[in-house]
N, CA and C of each residue as an Amber inpcrd file, in Angstrom:
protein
   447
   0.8440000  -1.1770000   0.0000000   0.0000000   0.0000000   0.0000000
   0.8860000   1.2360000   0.0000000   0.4620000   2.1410000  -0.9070000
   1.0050000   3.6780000  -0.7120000   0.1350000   4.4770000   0.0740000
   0.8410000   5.9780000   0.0460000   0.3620000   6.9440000   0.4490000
  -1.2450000   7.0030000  -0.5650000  -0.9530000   7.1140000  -1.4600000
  -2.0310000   7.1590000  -2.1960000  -3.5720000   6.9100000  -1.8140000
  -2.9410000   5.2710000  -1.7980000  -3.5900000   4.4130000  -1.1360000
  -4.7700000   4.6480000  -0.3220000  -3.6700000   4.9070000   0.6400000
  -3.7340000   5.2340000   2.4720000  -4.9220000   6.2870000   2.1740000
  -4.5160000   7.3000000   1.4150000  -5.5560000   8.9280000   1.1410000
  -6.9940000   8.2720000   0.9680000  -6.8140000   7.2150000   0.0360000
  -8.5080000   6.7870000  -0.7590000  -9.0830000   6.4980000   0.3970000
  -8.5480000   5.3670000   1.0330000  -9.4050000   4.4390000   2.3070000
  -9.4120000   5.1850000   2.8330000  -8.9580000   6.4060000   3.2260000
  -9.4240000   7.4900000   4.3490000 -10.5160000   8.6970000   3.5810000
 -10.9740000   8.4050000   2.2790000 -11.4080000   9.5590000   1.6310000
 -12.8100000   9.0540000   2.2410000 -12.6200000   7.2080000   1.8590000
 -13.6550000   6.6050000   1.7830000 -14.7470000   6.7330000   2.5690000
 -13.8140000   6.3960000   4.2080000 -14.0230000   6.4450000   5.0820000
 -14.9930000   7.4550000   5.6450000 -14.5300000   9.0270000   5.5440000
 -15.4170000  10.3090000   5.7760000 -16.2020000  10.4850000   4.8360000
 -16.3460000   9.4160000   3.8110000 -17.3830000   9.6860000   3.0650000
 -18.3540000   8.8440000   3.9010000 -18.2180000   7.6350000   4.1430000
 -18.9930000   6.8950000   5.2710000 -19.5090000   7.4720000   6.4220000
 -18.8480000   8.3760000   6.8750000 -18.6510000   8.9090000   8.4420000
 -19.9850000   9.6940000   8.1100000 -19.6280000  10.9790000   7.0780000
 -20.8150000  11.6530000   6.1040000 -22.6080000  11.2560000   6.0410000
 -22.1320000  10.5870000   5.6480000 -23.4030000   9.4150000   4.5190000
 -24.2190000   9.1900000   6.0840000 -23.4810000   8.2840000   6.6560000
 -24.1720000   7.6160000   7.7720000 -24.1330000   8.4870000   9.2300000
 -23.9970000   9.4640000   9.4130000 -24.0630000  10.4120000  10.7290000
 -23.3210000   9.6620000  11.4190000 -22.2650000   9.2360000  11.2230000
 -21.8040000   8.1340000  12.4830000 -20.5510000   8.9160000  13.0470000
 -19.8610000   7.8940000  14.0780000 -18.7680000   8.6760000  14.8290000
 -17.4220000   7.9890000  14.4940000 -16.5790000   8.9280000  14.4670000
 -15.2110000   8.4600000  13.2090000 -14.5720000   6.8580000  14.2070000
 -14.1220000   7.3630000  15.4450000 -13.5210000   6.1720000  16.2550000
 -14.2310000   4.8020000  16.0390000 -15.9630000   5.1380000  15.9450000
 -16.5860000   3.3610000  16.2340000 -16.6270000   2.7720000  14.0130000
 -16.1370000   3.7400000  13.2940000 -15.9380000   3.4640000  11.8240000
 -14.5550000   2.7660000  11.9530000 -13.7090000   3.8210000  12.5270000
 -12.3790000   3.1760000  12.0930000 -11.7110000   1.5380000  12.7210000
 -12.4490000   1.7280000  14.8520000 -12.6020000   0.5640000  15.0500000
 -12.7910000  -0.7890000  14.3520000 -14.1470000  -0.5520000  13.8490000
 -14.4870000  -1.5330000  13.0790000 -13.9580000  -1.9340000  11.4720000
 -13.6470000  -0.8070000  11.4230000 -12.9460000  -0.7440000   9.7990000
 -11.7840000  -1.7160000   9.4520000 -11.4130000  -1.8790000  10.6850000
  -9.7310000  -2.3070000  10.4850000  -9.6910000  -3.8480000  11.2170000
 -10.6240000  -4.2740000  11.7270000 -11.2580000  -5.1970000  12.5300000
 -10.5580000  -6.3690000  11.4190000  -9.6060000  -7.2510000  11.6260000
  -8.5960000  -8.4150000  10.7110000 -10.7630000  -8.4770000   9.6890000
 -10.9680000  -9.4850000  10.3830000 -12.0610000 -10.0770000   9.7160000
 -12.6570000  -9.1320000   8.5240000 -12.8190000  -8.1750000   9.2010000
 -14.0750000  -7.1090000   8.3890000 -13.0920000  -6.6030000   7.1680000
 -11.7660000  -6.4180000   7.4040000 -10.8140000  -5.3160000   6.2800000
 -10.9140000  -7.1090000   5.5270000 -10.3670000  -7.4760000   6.0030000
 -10.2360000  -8.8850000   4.8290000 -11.4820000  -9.1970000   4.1540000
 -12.6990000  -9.2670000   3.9490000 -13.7500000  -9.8550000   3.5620000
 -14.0390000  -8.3630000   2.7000000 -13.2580000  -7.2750000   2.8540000
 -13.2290000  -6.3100000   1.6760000 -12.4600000  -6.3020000   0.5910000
 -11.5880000  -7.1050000   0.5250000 -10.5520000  -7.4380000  -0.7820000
 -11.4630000  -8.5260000  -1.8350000 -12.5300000  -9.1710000  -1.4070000
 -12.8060000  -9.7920000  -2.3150000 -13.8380000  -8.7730000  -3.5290000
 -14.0560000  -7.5840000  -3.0340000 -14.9020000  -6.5110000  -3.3080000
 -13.8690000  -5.5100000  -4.0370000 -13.1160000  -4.7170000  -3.6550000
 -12.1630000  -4.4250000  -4.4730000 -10.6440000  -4.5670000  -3.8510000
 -10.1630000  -4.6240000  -4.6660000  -8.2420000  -4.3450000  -4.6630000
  -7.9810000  -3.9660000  -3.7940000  -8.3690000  -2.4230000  -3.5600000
  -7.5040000  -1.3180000  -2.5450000  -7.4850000  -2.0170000  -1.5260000
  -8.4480000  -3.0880000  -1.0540000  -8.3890000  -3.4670000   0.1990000
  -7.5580000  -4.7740000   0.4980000  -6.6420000  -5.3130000  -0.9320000
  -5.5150000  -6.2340000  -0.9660000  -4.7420000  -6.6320000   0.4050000
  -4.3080000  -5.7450000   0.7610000  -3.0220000  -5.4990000   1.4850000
  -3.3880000  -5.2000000   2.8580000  -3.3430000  -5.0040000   4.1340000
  -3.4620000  -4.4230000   5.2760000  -3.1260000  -3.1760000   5.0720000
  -3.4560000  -2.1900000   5.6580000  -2.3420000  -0.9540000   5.4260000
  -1.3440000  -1.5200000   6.9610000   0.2290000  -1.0380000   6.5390000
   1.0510000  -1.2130000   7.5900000   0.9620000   0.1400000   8.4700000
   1.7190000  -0.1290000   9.7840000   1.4450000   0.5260000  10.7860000
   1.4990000   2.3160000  10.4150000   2.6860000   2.7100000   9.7410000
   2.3960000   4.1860000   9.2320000   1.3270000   4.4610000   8.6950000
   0.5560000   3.8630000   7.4420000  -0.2760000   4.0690000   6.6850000
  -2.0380000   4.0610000   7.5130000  -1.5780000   3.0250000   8.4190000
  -3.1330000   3.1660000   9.1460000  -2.9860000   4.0790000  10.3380000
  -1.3570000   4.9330000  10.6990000  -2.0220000   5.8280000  11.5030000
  -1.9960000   6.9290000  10.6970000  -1.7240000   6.8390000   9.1370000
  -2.2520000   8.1920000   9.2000000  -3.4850000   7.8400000   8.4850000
  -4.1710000   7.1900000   8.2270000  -5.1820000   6.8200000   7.7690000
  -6.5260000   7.4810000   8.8200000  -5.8250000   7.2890000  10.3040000
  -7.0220000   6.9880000  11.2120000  -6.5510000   8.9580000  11.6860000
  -5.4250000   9.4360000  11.5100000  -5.1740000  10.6370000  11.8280000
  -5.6730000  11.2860000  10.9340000  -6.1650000  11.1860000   9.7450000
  -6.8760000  12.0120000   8.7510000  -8.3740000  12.0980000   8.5970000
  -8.8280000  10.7220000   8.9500000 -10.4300000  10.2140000   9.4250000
 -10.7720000  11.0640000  10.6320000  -9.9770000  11.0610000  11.9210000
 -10.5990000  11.5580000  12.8470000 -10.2900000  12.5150000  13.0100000
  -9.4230000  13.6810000  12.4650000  -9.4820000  15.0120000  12.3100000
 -10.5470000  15.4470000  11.5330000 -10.2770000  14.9360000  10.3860000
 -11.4430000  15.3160000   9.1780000 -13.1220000  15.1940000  10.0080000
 -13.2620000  14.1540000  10.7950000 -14.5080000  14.1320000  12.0770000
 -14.8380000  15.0670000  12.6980000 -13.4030000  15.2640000  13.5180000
 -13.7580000  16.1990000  14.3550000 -13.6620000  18.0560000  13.7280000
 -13.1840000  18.4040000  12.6520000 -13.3180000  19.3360000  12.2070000
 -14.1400000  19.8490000  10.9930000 -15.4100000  18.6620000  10.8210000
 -15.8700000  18.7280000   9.7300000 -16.7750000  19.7990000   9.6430000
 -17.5990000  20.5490000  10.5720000 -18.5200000  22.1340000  10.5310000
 -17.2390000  22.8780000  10.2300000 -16.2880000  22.9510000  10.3200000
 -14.9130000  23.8800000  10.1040000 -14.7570000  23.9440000   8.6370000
 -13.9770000  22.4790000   8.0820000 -14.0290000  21.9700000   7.0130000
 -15.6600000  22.6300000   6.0020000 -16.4490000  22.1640000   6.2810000
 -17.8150000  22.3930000   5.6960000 -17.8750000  23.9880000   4.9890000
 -17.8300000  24.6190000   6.4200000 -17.6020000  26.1390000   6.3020000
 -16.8310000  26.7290000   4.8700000 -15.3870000  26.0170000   5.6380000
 -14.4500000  26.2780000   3.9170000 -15.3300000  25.8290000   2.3140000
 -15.6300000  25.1450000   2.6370000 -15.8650000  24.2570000   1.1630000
 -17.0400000  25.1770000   0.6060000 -18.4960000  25.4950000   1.7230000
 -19.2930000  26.8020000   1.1040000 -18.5590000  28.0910000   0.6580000
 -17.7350000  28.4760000   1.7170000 -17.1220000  29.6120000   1.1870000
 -16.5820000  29.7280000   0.0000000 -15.8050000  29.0460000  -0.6360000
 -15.4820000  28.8670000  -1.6860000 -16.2170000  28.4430000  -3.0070000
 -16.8520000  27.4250000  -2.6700000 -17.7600000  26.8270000  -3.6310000
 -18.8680000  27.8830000  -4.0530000 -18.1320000  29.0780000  -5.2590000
 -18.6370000  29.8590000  -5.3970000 -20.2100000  29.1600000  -6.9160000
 -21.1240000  30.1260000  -6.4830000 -22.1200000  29.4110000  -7.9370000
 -22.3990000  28.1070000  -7.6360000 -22.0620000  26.9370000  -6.3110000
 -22.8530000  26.3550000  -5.8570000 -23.2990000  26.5100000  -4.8060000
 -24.4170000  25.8380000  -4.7070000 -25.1010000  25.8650000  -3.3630000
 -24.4320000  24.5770000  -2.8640000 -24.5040000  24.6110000  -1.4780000
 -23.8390000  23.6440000  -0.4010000 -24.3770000  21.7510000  -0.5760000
 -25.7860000  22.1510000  -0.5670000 -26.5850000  20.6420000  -0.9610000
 -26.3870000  20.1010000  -1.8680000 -25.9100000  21.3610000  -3.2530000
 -25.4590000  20.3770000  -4.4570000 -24.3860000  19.9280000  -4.8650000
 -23.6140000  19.7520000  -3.7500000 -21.9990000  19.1110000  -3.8410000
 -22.0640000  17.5680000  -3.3900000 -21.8840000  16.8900000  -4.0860000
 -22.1640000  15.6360000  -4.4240000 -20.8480000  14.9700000  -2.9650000
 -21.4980000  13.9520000  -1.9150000 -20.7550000  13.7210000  -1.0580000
 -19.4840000  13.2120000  -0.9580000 -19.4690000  12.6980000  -2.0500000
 -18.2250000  12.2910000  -2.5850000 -17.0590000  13.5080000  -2.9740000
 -17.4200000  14.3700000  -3.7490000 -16.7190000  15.7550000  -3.7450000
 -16.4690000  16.1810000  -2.3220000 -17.1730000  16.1490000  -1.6770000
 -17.0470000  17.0060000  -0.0680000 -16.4140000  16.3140000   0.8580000
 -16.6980000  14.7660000   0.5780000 -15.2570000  14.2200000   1.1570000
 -13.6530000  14.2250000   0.5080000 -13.4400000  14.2100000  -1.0260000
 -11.9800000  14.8670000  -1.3260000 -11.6550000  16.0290000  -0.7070000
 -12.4800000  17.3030000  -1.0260000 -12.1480000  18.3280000  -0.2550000
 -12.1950000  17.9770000   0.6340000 -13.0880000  17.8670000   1.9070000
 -12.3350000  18.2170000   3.1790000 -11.2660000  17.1070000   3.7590000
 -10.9140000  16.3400000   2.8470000 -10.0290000  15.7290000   3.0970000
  -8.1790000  16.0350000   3.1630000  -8.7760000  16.4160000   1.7320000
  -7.5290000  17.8640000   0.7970000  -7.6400000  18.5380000   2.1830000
  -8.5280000  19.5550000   2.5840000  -8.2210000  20.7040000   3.3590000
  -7.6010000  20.0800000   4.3360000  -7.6720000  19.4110000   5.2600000
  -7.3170000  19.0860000   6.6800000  -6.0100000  18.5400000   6.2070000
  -5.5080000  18.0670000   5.1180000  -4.2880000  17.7910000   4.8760000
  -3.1940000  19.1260000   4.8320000  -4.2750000  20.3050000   3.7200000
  -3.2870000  21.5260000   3.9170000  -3.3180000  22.2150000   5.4520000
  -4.5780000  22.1940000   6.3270000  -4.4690000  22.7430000   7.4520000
  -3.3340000  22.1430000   8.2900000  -3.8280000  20.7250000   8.5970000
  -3.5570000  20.2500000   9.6730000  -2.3410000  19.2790000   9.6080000
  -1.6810000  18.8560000   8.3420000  -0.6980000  18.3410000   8.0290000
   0.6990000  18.6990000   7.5180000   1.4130000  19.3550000   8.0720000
   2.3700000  20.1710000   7.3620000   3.3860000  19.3130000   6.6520000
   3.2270000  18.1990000   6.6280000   4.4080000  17.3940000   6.3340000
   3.8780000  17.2770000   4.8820000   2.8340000  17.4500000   4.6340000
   2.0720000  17.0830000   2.9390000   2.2150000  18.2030000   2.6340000
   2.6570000  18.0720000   1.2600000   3.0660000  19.5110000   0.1100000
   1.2180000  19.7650000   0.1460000   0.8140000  21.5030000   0.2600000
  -0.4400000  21.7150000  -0.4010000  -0.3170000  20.9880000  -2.1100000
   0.5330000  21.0100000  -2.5540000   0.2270000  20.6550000  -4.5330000
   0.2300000  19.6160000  -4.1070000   0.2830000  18.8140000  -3.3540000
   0.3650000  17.2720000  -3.3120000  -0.8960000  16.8240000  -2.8980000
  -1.7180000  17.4730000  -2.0590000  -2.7680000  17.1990000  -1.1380000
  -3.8190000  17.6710000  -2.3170000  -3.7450000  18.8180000  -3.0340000
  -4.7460000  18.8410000  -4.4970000  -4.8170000  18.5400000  -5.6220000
  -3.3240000  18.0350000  -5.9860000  -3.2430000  17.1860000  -6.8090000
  -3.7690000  15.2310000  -6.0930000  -3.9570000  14.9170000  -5.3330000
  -4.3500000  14.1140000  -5.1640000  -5.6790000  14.0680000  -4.4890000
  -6.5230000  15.2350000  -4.5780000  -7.9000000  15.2540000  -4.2330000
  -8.5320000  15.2180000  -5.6370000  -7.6920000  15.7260000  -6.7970000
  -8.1060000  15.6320000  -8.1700000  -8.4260000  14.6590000  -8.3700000
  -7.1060000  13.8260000  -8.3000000  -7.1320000  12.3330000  -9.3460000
  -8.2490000  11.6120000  -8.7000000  -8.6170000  11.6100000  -7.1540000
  -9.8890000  11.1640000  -6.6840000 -10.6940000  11.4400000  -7.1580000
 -10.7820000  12.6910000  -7.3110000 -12.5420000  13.2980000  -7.9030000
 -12.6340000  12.5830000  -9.4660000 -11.2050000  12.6700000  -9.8850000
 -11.7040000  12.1190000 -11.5040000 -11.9900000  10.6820000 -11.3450000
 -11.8560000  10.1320000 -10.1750000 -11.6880000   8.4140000  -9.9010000
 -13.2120000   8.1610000  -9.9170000 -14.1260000   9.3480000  -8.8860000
 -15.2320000   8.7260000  -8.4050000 -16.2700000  10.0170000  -8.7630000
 -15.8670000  11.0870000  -9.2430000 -16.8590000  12.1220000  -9.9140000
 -17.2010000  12.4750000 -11.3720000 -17.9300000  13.1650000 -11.6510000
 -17.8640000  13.6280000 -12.8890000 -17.5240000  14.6780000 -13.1570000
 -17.0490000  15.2020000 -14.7870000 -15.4930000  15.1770000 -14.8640000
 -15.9460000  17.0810000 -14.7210000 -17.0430000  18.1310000 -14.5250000
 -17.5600000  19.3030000 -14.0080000 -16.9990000  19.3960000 -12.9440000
 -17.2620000  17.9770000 -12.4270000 -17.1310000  18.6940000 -10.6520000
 -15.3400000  18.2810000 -10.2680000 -14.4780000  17.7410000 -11.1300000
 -13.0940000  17.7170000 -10.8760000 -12.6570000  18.9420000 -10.8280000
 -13.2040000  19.6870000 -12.0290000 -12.4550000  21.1470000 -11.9060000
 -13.3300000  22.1780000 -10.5360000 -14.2110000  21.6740000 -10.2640000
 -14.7400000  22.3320000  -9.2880000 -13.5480000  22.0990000  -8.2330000
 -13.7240000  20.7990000  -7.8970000 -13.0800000  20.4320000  -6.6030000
 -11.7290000  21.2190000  -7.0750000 -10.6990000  21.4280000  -7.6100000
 -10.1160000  21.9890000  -8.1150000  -9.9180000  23.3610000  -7.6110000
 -11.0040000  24.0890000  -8.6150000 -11.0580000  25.4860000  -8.1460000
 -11.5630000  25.8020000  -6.4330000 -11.8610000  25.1720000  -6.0880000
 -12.1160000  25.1870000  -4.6260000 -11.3410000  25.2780000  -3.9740000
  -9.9280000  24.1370000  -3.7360000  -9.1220000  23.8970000  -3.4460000
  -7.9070000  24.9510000  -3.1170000  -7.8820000  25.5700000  -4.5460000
  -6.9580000  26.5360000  -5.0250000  -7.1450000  27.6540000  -4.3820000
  -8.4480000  28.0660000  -4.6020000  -8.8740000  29.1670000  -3.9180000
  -8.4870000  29.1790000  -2.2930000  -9.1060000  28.0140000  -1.7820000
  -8.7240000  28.1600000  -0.4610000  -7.3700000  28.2770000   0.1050000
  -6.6480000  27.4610000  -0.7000000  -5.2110000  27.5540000  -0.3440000
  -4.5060000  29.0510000  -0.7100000  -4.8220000  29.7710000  -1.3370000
  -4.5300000  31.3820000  -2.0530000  -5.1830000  31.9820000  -0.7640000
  -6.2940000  31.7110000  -0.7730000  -7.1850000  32.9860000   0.8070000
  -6.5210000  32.4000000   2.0570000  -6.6570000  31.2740000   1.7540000
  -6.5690000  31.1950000   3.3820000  -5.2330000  30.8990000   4.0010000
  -4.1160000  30.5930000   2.9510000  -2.8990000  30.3970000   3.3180000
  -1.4000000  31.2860000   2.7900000  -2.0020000  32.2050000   2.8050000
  -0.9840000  33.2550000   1.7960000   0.2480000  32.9200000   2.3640000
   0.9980000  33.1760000   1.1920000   2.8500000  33.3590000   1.2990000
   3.1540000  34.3010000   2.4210000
């Protein structure tokens, strides 16, 4: 497993967290549970491999920030998300972004071009191809306002 990787199953994840009102610790608990992660590889690939010990803590450090800062996160993503409205951001988009964001906030060790260049290639993985450049311009923007040189 890569970093890459590591990003998706955690994109996945707060997209779950999202979807289902649930609480990040009793997702990730169970997420990683030998039995439960294994009986997901027969479903797809990504879930081949275990993630090793780096990869699942930052897996579970990006899930439960992204949790606990998601009205924060949220906030950003309206602000920006100029010409949409908030409801029509498809949950899947709103989990790359605030995934992206809490990586540029709260992760200094991740390049910002690294953290939106890889919220892209997600969105083109699991969106349609309008809302890549959205997620995109969102991204950009925020990182220009909210993180100046």
């Amino acid at each position: 497993m890569n970093r890459s990787e590591a990003r998706e199953i955690a994109m996945r994840l707060c997209y779950e967290i999202s979807a289902r009102e649930c609480d990040a610790r009793q997702v990730l608990t169970h997420f990683f549970e030998g039995d439960y992660y294994a009986s997901l590889a027969s479903e797809d690939k990504l879930y081949e491999s275990f993630p090793q010990e780096n990869h699942r803590e930052y897996i579970e450090k990006l899930v439960m920030g992204v949790g606990e800062h998601s009205a924060e996160l949220d906030g950003y993503v309206a602000k920006y998300a100029k010409g949409w409205k908030f409801a029509r951001i498809s949950r899947t988009a709103l989990a790359v972004m605030k995934t992206a964001m809490y990586e540029i906030m709260y992760m200094p060790e991740i390049p910002n071009a690294a953290a939106i260049n890889e919220a892209v290639e997600l969105a083109k993985k699991y969106d349609e191809p309008e809302t890549v450049s959205f997620v995109n311009g969102v991204l950009g923007s925020f990182v220009r306002e909210e993180l100046p040189e």
